[in-house]
DRENSEPA-623769 format. One record per residue (C-alpha): x, y, z; residue number from 1. Coordinates in steps of 0.5 Angstrom, whole numbers. Layout:
// DRENSEPA-623769
((X,Y,Z),NUM);
...
***
This chain:
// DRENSEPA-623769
((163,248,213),1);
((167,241,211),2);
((164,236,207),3);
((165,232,215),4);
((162,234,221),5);
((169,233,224),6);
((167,231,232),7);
((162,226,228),8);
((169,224,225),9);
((173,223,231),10);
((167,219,235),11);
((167,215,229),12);
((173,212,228),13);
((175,211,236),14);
((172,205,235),15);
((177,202,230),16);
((183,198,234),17);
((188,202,230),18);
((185,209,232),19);
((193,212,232),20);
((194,211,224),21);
((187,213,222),22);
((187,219,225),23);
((194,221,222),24);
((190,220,216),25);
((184,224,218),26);
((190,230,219),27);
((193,228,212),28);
((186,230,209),29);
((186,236,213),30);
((192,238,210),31);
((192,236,203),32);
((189,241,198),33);
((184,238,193),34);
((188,240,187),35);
((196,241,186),36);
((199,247,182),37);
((202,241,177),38);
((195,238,177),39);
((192,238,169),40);
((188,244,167),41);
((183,240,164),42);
((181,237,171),43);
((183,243,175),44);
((178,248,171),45);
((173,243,172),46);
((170,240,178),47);
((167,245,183),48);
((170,243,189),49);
((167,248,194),50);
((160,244,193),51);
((163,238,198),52);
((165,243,203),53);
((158,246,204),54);
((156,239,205),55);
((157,238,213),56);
((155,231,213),57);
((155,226,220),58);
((159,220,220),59);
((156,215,222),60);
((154,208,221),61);
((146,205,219),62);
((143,200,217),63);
((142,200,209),64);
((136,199,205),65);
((135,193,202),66);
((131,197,197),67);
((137,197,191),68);
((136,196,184),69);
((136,189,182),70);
((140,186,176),71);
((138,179,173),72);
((143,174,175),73);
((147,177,179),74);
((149,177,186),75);
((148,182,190),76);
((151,185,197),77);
((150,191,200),78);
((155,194,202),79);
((156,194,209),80);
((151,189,212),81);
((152,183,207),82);
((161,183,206),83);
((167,181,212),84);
((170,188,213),85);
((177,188,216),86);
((180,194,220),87);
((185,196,215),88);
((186,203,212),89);
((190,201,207),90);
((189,199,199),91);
((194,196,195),92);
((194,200,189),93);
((191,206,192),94);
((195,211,197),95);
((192,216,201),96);
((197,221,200),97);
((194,221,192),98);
((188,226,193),99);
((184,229,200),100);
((178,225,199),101);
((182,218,199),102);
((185,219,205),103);
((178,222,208),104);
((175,215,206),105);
((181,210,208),106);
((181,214,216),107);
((173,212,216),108);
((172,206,213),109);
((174,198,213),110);
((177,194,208),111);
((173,189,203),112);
((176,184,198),113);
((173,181,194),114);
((177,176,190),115);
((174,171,185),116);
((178,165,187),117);
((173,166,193),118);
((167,168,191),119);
((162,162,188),120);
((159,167,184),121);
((162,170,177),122);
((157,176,177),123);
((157,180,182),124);
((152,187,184),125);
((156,191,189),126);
((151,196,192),127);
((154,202,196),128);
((149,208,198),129);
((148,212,204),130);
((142,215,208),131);
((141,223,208),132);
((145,227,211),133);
((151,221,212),134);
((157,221,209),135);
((159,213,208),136);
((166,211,206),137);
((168,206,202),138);
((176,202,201),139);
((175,196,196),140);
((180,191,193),141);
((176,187,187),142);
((182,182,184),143);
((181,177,178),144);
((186,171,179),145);
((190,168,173),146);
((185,165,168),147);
((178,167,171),148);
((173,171,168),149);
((168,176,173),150);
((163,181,171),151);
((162,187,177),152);
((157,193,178),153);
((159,196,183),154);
((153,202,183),155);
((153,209,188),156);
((145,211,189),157);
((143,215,196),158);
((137,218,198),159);
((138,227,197),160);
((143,230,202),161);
((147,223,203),162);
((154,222,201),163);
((158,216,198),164);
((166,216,197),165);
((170,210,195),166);
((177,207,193),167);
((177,202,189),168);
((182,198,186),169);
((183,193,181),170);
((187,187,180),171);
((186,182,173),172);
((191,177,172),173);
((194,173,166),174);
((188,171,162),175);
((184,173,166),176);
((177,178,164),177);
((174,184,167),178);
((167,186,165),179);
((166,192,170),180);
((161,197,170),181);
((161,203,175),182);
((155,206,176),183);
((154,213,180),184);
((147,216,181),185);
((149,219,188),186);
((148,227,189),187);
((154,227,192),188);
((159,222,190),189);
((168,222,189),190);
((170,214,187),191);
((177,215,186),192);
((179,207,182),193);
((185,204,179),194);
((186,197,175),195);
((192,193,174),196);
((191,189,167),197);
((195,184,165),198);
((189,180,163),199);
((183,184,159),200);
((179,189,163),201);
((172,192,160),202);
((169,197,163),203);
((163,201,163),204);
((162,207,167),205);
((155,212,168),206);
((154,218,172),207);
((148,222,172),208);
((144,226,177),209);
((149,228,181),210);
((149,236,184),211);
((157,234,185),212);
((161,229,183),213);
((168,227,181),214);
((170,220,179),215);
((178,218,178),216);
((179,212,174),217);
((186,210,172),218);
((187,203,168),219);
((195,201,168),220);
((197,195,162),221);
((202,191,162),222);
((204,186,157),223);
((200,184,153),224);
((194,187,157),225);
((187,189,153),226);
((182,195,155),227);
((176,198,153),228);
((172,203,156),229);
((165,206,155),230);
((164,213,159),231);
((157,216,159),232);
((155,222,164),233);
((149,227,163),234);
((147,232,167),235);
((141,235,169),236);
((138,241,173),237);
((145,244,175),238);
((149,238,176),239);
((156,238,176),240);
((159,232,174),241);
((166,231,172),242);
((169,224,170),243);
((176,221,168),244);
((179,216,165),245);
((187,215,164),246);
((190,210,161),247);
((197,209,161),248);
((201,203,157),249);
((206,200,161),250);
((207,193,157),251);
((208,192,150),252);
((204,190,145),253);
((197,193,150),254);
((191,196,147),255);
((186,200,150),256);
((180,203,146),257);
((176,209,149),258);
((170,213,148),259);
((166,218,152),260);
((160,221,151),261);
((157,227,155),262);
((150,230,154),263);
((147,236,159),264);
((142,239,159),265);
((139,246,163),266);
((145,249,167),267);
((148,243,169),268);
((156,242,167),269);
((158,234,165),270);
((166,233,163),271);
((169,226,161),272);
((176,227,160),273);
((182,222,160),274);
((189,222,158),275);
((191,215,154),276);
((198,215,155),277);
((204,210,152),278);
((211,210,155),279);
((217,208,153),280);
((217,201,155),281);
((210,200,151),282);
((212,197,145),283);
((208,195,138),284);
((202,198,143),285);
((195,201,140),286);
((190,206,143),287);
((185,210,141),288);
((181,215,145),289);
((175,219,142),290);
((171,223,145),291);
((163,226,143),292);
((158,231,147),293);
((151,235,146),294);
((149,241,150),295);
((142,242,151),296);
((139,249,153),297);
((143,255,152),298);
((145,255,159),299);
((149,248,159),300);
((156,246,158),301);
((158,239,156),302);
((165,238,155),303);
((170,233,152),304);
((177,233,153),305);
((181,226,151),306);
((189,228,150),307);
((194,222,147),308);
((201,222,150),309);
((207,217,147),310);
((214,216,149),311);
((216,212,143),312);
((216,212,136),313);
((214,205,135),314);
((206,204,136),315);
((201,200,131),316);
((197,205,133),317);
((194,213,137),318);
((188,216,136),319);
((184,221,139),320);
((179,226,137),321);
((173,230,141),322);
((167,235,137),323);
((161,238,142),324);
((155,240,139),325);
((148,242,140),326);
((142,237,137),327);
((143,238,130),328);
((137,242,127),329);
((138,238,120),330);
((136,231,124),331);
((130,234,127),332);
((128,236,121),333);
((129,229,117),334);
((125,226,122),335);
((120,231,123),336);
((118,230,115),337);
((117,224,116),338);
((112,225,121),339);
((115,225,128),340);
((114,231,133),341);
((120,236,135),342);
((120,232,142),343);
((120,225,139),344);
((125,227,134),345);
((130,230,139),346);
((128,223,143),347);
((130,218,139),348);
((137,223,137),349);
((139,223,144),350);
((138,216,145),351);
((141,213,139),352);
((147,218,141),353);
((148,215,149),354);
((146,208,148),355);
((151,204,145),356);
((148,197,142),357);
((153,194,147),358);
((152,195,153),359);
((149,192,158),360);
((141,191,158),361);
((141,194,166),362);
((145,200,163),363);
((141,201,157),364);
((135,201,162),365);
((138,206,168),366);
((139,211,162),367);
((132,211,159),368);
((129,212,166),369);
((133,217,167),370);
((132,221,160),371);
((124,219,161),372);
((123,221,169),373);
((128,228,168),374);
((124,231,161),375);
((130,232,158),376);
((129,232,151),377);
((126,238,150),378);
((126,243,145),379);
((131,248,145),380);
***
C-alpha cells in the first residue's frame, strides 16, 4: 500500500507537457524517506507516517464543489476551477528535495500565483478540498508587493477518505503586511509553507478533524521584518495531528511572538511544536515562543514543545515555555459553586483556553462548531 495508486499517478501526469521532469520527480518521492536520521526527535516521534501509506488513493481530476464555507468580504476561489494554473513543477521558495511529499505534489500538480499587485481584491478565501478517495495536489505562490496589505485563508475541507497536500510559499515585501490564516480540516492532510518577510506576516493557523496530518510552516525574517503567530490544533477520536512552526531571524533588529495551543480529547495525538531560532547576523532581534495544551480523557496526548535557538549574544529579547495539564479541577469547582454544571464548566474553560479575543470572527466560529458538533467537553 502507498498513499498513491502509482499507475493513477503515471496517467495522471502524461498529460502535462513537460512529462520528463515530473516523473523525475515522482521517482524523487519514491526514493525520499519520509524523516532523515539528522531530522529533530521532537518532529520525528510524532507524526504517524504509516497512516498516509494505508491510504492508496486515485489521482485524478474532478469538478470541485462549490458547497465551501463562505467568509463575509472576501473573495473566494476554488482551487482548481476558479484560478489560471500554469505547467510548471517548481516553486520559489520551496525545493522538492526538502520532504517526500513536496516532490509527490510538485510531480502532480500545477502552479498558482497569486500576487497582490494583480488581484483587485485584498481579502482572498483560497478554498483547496478533495473528493473521497482522491488525492489532490497543491503548488501555490502567494506574494505581497512593496508596501501592499493582503488578508489570505487558505482553507483544506475534504469529504472522508479524500486527500489534500499543498506547498505553499510566501513572499511579504518592504512595508508590506501579511494577515494569514491557514486552516486544515481534511482527514488527510500535508501542507508544507514557507515565508519570506521583509515586511510584517500574521498568521493564524487551526487544524482539527484529521485522522492524519502534518503541517510544516517556516517564516525566515529579514531586517527589520516582524512576525506573529497563533497555532491552535484539537484532536478528536483518534486524530493524529502534528504542527510545526520555525521561525529563523536572518536580519537585524526582526521580531517574531509565537503561541501554540493543543487540546485532545479521547485517544487522539495533537502536537504543536517549533523552533525560534536567531542567527549570528540577527542583531538587536527579539522572539518569544510559548507554548500551553489540555488533555481531556485518560487516553489522549496533547504535546508542546517550543524550543529557542540563538547564535549571538546580542538580542533585546528570547523566550519560550510550555505546560500541558488536564482541565483543572479548582476551575470546575469555582464555577460549579456558582451555579454551572460540570459540562458547562468544563465548556466555558476549554473555549476561554483556545479562542483568543483576537482572532478572526470566521475562526472563532470554526472552532465552536467543532467543540459544539464533536461533544468534547465532557466530563473526565
Amino acid at each position: 500500500m502507498a498513499i498513491i495508486d502509482f499507475s493513477s499517478a503515471q496517467q495522471y501526469i502524461s498529460k502535462f507537457s513537460n512529462k520528463s521532469e515530473r516523473e523525475r520527480l515522482l521517482s524523487l518521492y519514491l526514493s525520499l524517506p519520509y524523516q532523515r536520521i539528522s531530522d529533530s526527535p521532537t518532529l520525528k516521534h510524532y507524526t504517524d507516517w504509516s497512516r498516509f501509506e494505508k491510504l492508496n488513493l486515485q489521482v485524478k481530476d474532478f469538478l470541485p464543489s462549490k458547497e465551501g464555507r463562505k467568509i463575509e468580504g472576501y473573495t473566494e476561489i476554488t482551487y482548481p476551477s476558479e484560478i489560471e494554473t500554469k505547467d510548471e513543477p517548481t516553486n520559489s521558495l520551496i525545493k522538492a528535495e526538502e520532504h517526500k511529499l513536496v516532490s509527490l505534489t510538485l510531480a502532480l500538480s500545477n502552479k498558482v500565483t497569486i500576487s497582490s499587485s494583480n488581484f483587485k481584491s485584498k481579502k482572498i478565501l483560497f478554498y483547496h478540498t478533495s473528493s473521497e478517495g482522491v488525492f489532490y495536489p497543491l503548488n501555490l505562490e502567494v506574494k505581497v508587493e512593496d508596501g501592499d496589505t493582503m488578508d489570505f485563508v487558505y482553507m483544506s475541507d475534504s469529504p472522508k477518505d479524500g486527500m489534500t497536500s499543498s506547498v505553499i510559499s510566501f513572499e511579504v515585501g518592504r512595508d508590506a503586511q501579511l494577515n494569514l490564516t491557514i486552516i486544515g480540516l481534511s482527514p488527510n492532510l500535508f501542507v508544507y509553507s514557507r515565508a519570506l518577510v521583509e515586511g510584517e506576516l500574521n498568521t493564524n493557523i487551526f487544524t482539527s478533524r484529521s485522522f492524519i496530518s502534518h503541517l510544516n510552516y517556516s517564516i525566515e525574517l529579514m531586517e527589520n521584518a516582524a512576525s506573529k503567530f497563533s497555532v491552535k490544533a484539537i484532536g478528536l477520536n483518534d486524530d493524529n495531528i502534528n504542527v510545526r512552526v520555525n521561525v529563523i531571524h536572518k536580519g537585524k533588529r526582526s521580531k517574531s511572538d509565537g503561541v501554540l495551543k493543543a487540546i485532545s480529547t479521547d485517544s487522539a495525538l495533537s502536537v504543536i511544536g517549533g523552533d525560534a531560532v536567531v542567527s549570528e547576523e540577527a542583531l538587536d532581534s527579539s522572539t518569544s515562543i510559548i507554548g500551553r495544551a489540555y488533555n481531556i480523557g485518560k487516553d489522549s496526548k496533547a504535546v508542546v514543545a517550543p524550543m529557542l535557538e540563538v547564535k549571538t549574544g546580542r538580542v533585546q529579547l528570547a523566550k519560550h515555555s510550555a505546560s500541558v495539564s488536564r482541565v483543572p479541577d479548582e476551575l470546575i469547582f469555582y464555577l460549579e459553586t456558582r451555579g454551572f454544571s460540570r459540562k458547562e464548566a468544563e465548556s466555558m474553560i476549554i473555549k476561554g483556553f483556545i479562542i483568543d479575543e483576537n482572532d478572526p470572527p470566521f475562526l472563532e466560529k470554526i472552532i465552536d462548531e467543532i467543540l459544539t458538533e464533536a461533544k468534547v467537553l465532557v466530563s473526565v
